[in-house]
Every structure is written in C-alpha cells, then in structure tokens.
C-alpha positions, -999 to +999 in steps of 0.1 A: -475+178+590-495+161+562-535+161+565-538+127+577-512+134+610-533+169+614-568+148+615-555+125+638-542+151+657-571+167+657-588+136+668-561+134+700-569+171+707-609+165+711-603+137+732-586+155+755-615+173+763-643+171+785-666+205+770-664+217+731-638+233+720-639+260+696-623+256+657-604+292+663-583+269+695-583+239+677-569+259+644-545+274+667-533+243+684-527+227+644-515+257+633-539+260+604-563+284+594-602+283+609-613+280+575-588+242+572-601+231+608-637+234+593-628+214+563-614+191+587-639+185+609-662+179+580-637+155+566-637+139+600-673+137+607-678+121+567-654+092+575-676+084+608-660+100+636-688+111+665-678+145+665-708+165+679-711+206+672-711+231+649-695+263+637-696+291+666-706+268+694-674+248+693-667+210+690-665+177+714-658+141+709-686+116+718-665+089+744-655+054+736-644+065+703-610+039+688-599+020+716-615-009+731-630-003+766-601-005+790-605-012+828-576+003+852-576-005+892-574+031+911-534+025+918-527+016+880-546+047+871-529+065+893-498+054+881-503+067+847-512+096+856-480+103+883-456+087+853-476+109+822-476+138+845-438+133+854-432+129+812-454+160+808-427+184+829-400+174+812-381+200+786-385+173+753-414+192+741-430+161+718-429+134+745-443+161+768-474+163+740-470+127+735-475+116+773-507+144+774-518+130+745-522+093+759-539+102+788-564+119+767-568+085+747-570+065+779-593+088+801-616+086+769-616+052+763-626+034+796-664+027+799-664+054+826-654+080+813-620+086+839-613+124+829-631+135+862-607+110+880-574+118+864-582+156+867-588+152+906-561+125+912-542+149+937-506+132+922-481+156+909-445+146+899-417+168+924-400+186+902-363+197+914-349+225+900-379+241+894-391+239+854-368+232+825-363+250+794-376+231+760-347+211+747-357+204+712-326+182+707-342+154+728-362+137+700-330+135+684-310+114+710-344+094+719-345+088+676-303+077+684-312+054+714-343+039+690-319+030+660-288+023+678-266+051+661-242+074+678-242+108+679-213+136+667-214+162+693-195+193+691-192+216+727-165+240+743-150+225+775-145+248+804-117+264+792-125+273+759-114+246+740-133+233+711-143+193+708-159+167+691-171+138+704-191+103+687-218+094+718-235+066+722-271+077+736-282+050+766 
C-alpha cells in the first residue's frame, strides 16, 4: 500500500470511530510503525483534515468530514446496515473491510451523527453454517466478474482425478 491509500485508510479508520483511538492501534491496523502513523497524522492534519488529539491520548475525527450531509429514513438506514452487516460475515476478507468501511463513511457523514443508531439497530444477518473461513481468492473472481474474463481453474474431482477448467465468473 502506497502513502496516499494508507492516509486514506487511515482517514476510513478514524471515521469509524466514535472515541480516539490510539496511533499504537491505528499503526497496527496499517501495519506500519507508530513512529509512520505519527508522521501521518501530521501529514493529514497539514493538508486540513479535522483530526483532533495528540500523541499518548489517542486520535478522533471531527464529523461531517468528505461527504455531503446525507439524510436516510429509519428503514433505508436499516437496510444498510442489515446488507453491510450481511457483506461484513462473509469469508472475502476485503469486501468484508470494504462494507465496514462504508458504514463508517455514512454513519459519519449525516448531520446527526447515526453511529449511536447503526450500533443499536438490533439487525443482524442469519448466518447458516455458522462463520466461514477467509477465502482470499474472492477478490479474484469479483476482479473476473468486473472485467468479463474467465477463469482457469485447476481441482481434483472426487475420485482423484486431476482437472482443468476455463469459468466464467457470474
């Protein structure tokens, strides 16, 4: 990840919380060293982002930061959240991160501030089957369905025997 995605992603991980969050988590969550997330946040705060806090104490986001203000009825909001949540359970680890990381963005950017209300929301997705493991192959046949290519699989049938197979992702 270049600097640019890692201050944006940086950005996407203060907006999904309410209280600050300290640059030893936020380092951990980049994968970067304290000592980077500091440099970061200073690079962040010097190109105008209303980041409030300080070394030690941790660091927060000040709302309506981005986005224009967005307005969402109670059932639309708690569509997103049922649907994100849903996303969020499923093994394909970045569109898990990626559906977390949109309802940061949205709770965030309503004029009330809606992470109180997406937090207490009651709505969970049923998941059957109990959870999934991580299947890192999935941004690979979401990038297939995206761009229209097949994929060459190779997998051992029942039997034992070897195959390869061109799939068309739907």
């Amino acid at each position: 990840m270049d600097k640019t995605e890692r201050l944006f992603a940086i950005m996407d991980a203060l907006r999904r919380h309410r209280r600050p969050v300290t640059a030893a988590q936020l380092a951990e969550d980049q994968g970067v060293s304290v000592r980077t997330l500091y440099r970061d946040i200073k690079t962040l705060i010097g190109l105008g982002a209303p980041i409030d806090g300080e070394a030690g104490m941790g660091y927060m986001l000040r709302p309506g930061f981005f986005l224009p203000p967005l307005m969402f009825s109670v059932e639309e909001l708690e569509a997103l959240v049922l649907g994100a949540r849903w996303v969020e359970a499923q093994p394909d680890v970045e569109l898990s991160r990626a559906a977390r990381n949109a309802l940061g963005k949205i709770a965030t950017a309503s004029p009330d501030d809606l992470r109180d209300k997406i937090a207490d929301t009651g709505l969970w997705p049923v998941l059957i089957g109990g959870q999934e493991r991580a299947l890192p192959l999935m941004s690979l046949v979401r990038e297939a369905m995206r761009t229209e290519r097949a994929l060459e699989i190779e997998y051992q049938d029942e039997v034992g025997s070897m195959s390869r197979r061109a799939i068309w992702p739907l």
